[in-house]
Structures are given as C-alpha cells and as structure tokens.
KOLFI-805203 format. One record per residue: x, y, z of N, C-alpha, C in turn. Coordinates in steps of 0.2 Angstrom, whole numbers. Example, Ala and Ser with C-alpha at 12.3 -4.5 7.8 and 13.67 -1.06 7.14 Angstrom:
<atoms>
ATOM   nxx   nyy   nzz  caxx  cayy  cazz   cxx   cyy   czz
ATOM    66   -28    39    62   -22    39    66   -16    39
ATOM    64   -11    35    68    -5    36    64     0    39
</atoms>
This chain:
<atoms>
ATOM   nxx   nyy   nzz  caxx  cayy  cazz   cxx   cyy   czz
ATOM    69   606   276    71   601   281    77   604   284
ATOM    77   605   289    83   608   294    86   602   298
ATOM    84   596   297    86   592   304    95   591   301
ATOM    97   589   306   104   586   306   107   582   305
ATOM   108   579   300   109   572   300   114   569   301
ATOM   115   564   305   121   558   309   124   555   304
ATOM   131   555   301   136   554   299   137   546   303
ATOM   138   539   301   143   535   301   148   533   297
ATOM   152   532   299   160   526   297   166   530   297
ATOM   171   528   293   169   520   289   168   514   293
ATOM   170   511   290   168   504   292   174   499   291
ATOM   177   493   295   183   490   294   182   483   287
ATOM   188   482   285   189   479   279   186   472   279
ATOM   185   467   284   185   461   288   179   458   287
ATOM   174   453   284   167   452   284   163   461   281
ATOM   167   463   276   163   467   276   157   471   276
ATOM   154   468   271   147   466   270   141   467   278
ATOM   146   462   281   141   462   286   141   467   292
ATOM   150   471   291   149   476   294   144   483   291
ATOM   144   482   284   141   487   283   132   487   283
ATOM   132   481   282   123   480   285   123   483   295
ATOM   128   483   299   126   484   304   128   490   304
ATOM   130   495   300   132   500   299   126   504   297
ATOM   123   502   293   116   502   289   112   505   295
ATOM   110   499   300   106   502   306   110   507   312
ATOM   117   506   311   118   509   315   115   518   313
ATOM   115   519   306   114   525   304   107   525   305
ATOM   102   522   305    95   523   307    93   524   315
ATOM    99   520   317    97   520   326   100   527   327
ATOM   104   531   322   108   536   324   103   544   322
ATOM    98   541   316    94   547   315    88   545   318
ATOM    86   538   322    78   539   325    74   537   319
ATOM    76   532   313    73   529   309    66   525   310
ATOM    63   527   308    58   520   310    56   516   303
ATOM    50   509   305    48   507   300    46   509   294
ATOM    46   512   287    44   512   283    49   520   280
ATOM    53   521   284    57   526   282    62   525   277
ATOM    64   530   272    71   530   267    75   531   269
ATOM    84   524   267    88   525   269    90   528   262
ATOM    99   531   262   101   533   260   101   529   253
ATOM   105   533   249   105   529   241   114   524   241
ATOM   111   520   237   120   517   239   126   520   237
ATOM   125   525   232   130   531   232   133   535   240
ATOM   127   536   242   129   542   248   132   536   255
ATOM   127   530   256   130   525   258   138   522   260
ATOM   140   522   253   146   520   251   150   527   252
ATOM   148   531   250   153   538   251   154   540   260
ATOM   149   538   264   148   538   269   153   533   275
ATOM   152   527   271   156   522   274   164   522   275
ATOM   164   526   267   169   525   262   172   518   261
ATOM   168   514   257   168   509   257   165   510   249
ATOM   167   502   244   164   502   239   156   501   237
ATOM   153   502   231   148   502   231   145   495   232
ATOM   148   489   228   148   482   228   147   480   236
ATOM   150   480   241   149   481   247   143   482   252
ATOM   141   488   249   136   491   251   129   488   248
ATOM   130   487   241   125   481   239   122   475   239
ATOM   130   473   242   129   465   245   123   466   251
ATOM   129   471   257   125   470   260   115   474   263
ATOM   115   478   257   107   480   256   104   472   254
ATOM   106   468   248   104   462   248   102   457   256
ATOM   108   459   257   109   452   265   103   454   268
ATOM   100   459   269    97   462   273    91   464   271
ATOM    88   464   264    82   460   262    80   455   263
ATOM    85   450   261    82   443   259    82   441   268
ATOM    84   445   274    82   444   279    77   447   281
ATOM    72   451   276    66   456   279    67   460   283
ATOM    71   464   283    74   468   288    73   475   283
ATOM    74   478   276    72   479   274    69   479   266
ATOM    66   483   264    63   483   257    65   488   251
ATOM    66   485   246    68   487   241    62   490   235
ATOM    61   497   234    56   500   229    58   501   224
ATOM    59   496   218    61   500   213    57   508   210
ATOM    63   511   209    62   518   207    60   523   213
ATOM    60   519   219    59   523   225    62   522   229
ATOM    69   518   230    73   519   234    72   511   240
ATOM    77   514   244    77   507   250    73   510   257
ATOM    69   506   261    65   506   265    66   503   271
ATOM    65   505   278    67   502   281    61   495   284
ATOM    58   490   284    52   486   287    52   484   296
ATOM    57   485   298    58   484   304    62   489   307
ATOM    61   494   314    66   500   318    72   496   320
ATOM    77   498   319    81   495   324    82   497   331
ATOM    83   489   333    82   489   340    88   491   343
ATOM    87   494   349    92   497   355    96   490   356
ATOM   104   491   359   107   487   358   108   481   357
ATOM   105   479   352   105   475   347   108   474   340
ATOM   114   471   339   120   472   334   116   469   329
ATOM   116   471   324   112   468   318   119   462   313
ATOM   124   464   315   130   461   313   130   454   318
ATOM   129   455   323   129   448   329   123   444   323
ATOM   117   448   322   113   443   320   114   441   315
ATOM   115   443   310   120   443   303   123   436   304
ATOM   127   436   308   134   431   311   131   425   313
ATOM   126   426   316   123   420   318   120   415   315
ATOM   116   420   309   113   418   305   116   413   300
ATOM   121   416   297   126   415   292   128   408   297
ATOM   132   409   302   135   401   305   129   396   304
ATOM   125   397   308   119   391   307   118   389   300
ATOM   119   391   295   119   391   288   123   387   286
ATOM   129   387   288   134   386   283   137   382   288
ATOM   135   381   296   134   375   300   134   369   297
ATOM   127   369   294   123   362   292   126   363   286
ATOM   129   366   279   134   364   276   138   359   279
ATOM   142   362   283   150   358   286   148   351   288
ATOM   144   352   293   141   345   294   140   340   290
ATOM   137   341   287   135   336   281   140   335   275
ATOM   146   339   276   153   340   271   155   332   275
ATOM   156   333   284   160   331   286   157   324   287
ATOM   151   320   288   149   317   289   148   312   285
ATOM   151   317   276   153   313   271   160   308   270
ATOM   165   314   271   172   314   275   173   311   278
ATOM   169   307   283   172   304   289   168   298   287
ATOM   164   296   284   162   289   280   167   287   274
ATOM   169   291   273   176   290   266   182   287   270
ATOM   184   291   276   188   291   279   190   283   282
ATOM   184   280   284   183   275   288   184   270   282
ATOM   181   270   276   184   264   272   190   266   267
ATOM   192   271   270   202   271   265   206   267   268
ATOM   207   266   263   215   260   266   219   263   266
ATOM   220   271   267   226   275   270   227   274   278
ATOM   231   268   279   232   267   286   238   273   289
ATOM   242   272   285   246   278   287   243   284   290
ATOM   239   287   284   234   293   286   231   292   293
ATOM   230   288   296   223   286   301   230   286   306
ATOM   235   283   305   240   281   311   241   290   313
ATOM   243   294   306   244   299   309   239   304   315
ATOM   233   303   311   228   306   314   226   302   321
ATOM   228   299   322   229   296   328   233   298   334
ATOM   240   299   330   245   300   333   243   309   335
ATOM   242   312   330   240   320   330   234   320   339
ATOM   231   315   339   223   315   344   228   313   350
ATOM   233   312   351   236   308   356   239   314   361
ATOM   243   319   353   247   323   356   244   329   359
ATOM   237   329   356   232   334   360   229   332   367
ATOM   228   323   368   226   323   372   232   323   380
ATOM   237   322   378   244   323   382   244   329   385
ATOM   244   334   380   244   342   380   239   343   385
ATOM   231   341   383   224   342   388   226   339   395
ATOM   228   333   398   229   330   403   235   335   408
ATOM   239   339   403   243   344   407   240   352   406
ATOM   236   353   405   230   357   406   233   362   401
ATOM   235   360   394   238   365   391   234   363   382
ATOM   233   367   380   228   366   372   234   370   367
ATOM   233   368   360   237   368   355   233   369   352
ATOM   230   376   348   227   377   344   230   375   336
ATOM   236   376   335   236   374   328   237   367   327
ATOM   239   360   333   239   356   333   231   354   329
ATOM   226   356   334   218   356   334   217   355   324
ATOM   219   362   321   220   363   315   222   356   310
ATOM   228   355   311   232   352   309   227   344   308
ATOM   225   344   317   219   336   313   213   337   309
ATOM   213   341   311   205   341   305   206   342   297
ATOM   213   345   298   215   347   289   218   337   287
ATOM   220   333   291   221   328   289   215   325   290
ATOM   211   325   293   204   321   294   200   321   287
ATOM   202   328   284   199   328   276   203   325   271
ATOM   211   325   274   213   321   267   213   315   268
ATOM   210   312   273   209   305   273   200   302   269
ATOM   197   309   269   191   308   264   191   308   258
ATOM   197   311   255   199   308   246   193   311   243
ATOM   191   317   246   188   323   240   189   330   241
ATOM   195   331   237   199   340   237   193   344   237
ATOM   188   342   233   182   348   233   179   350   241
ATOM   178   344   244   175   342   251   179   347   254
ATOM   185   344   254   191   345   260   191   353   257
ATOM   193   356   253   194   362   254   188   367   253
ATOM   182   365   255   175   369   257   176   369   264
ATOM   178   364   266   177   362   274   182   367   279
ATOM   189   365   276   196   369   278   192   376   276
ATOM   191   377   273   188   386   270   183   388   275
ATOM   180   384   278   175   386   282   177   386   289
ATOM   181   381   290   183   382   298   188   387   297
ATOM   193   387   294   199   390   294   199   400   292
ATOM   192   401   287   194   407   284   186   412   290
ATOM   182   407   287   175   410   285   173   412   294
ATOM   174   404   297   171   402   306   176   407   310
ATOM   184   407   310   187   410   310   186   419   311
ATOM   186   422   307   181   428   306   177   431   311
ATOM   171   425   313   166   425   316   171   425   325
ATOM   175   419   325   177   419   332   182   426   334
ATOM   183   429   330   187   436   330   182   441   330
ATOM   177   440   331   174   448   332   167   443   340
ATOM   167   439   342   165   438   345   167   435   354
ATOM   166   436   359   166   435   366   163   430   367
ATOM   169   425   369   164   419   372   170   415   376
ATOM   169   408   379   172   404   383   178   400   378
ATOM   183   401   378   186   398   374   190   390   376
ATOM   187   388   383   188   382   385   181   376   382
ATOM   178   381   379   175   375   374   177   373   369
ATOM   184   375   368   187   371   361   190   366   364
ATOM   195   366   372   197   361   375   192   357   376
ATOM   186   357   379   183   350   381   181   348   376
ATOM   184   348   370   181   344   360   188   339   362
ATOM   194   341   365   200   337   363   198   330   366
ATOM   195   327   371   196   319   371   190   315   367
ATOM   185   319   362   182   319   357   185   316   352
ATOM   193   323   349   194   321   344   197   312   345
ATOM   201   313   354   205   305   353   199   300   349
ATOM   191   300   354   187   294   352   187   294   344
ATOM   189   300   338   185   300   333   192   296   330
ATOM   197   299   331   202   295   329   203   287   329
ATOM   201   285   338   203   278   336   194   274   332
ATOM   191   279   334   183   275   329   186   276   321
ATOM   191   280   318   192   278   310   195   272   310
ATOM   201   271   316   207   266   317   201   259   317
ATOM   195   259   319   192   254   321   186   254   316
ATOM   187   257   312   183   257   307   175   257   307
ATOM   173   260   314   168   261   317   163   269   315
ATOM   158   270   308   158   273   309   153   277   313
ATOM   151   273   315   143   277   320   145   282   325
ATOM   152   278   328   156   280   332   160   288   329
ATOM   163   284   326   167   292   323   161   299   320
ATOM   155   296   319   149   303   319   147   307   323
ATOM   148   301   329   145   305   337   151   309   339
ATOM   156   307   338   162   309   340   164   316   335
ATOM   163   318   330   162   324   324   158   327   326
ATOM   150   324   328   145   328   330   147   333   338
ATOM   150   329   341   151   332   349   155   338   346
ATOM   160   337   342   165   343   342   163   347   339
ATOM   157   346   335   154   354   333   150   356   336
ATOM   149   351   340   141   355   345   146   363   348
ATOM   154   361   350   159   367   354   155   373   351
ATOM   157   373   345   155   378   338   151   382   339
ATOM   141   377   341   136   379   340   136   383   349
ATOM   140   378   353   139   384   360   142   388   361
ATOM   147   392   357   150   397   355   145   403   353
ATOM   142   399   347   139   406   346   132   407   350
ATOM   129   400   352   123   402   354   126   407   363
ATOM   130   409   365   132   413   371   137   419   366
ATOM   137   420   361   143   425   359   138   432   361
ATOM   144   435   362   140   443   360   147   447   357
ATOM   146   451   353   151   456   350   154   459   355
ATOM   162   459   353   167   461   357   166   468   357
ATOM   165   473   361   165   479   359   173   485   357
ATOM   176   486   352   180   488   350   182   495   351
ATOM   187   496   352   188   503   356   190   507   349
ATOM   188   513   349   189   517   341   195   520   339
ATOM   197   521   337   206   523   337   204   531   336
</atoms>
C-alpha cells in the first residue's frame, strides 16, 4: 500500500468529544473514505489528535449511537455513512445534543416556574420583577445586558425551591448552551426580543398566574431553538 495518508489535529480543548467526532470525518473526508471503510484504531486516533484516548472513545460512541458509524468487535471501527462535503459533523452533533437537552430544560423549567408561582417568597418575586424591569429600561434604550439576562434566570430558579432542578438548569444555560453559542454564527438580537417576555413572566409569577408565566418561559426558549435552527459553525482561522 503506497497511498498517503492525511494527517489531522490536534484538536481544541472545548466540547471535546464532539470536536473529535468532527475530526473523526474530517480525517475520512481527507482520505476519500467511503461507507463501510476502516477508521483508525483509538490509539492512532488519539496520537493523531493528540488528545486522550477517553476522548476519543466518547466520541467513537456519540457517533455510533448516531449510526454514523459501526463498531466490529475484533475488527475495528467502520465507517456506515461518507461524509458529506461541507457538512460539519460537529454542527450536527451540536444540534442534536441542544434539541436533547432542550426538552430536558424545558420541562426542568416548567417545573420551576409552577413552584415558583405558589412560594410565598414575595421578596424573591419583587426582585425578579425588579431584575425584568431593569432589562426592560435598558431594551426601550436600545441597549441589552447580557449578565443582567443571567442574573434573572438564576433567581427564577431559586424561587423554585429545588437546588437539584436549579443547578441542572443554570448548568445547562450557563456551561453546557453557552459552549454551543461560542462556536456557532447566528443573530444575536434574538436574545433581545426575549426581554419584554421575561417582563410578562415576571409580573404572571407577581399574579400568580401560571398559564401565563409558561407561555411567557416557552417564548423565551423558542430564542434558543431559532438560534440553532439558523446557526452554522463559525469558521476559525488556524494559528
């Protein structure tokens, strides 16, 4: 066998997993791989990436359990699908994973904001109101306050009275969704038109209204879903 074969990575620290599933195809898109061809071994993968081998296994997993490819015990890993021309296997990854862990959050928050509506934490709810008011100030002068943004939703959970809840939720917008808006190009005035959402959710806890405070939850993560559903990967320039 004389062919040449195309070298990738490494690969950066950040979601890594899912860099290295896209790194996976970019090495197949780079040798002319097609379906039912042997990728490398996870050794040479990882040595390649220079990345750990854990890594590399996760993301051979992600990447099964999405049929993308196959795993032969005592024969190695297999490709079931070519990859396609500019198509990030990472974007798809990213998407997938959001929509997943979407309908988690949802259904975290849906909890949390029926909690919310029957505590007798008036305080908490004055604040949260007060936080919706200074954002809507801010929106009316054509200017948005990302950590203010933060700042209500982190109190919207602790008016839900379950640490478990709240810190899966915060974990999720803060670490996890976060991540995802860092490698991806999209309109970022869709997080402003959520601000006179959060006012109505706010005064619907103060009113104890909660049909009202769901639709008003639900609008603000639709921002979320139109993000990704228009994202495409930033293209990063290589140092």
């Amino acid at each position: 066998m004389g062919k040449n074969i195309v070298q990738i990575g490494p690969v950066s620290k950040d979601l890594l997993y899912i860099k290295v599933a896209d790194a996976i195809f970019d090495y197949a898109k780079a040798n002319q791989l097609q379906a039912g061809d042997k990728l490398p071994s996870e050794r040479e993968l990882a040595k390649m990436f220079q990345t750990g081998r854990n890594s590399v296994r996760e993301a051979m997993r992600v990447l099964e359990n999405r049929g993308m490819i196959e795993v032969k015990t005592g024969l190695g890993t297999f490709l079931k699908e070519p990859p396609e021309e500019n198509v990030s296997i990472q974007l798809k990854l990213i998407k997938k994973n959001f929509y997943e862990l979407q309908e988690v959050k949802v259904a975290l928050e849906h909890m949390m904001i029926k909690k919310a509506v029957c505590s007798d934490n008036l305080r908490g709810k004055e604040e949260l109101l007060l936080m919706a008011q200074k954002m809507m100030k801010l929106y009316e002068e054509n200017r948005y306050d990302d950590n203010l943004d933060h700042e209500f939703h982190t109190k919207l959970m602790e008016l839900g009275e379950n640490q478990a809840a709240a810190q899966i939720v915060n974990s999720l917008r803060i670490e996890v969704f976060q991540d995802y808006w860092d490698e991806l190009e999209y309109d970022p005035d869709n997080w402003v038109r959520t601000v006179p959402d959060h006012l109505i959710l706010a005064r619907a806890i103060m009113d104890n209204d909660v049909n009202k405070a769901i639709t008003a939850i639900d609008a603000i993560d639709s921002a979320s879903t139109a993000v990704m559903r228009q994202a495409g990967m930033r293209k990063k320039e290589k140092s």
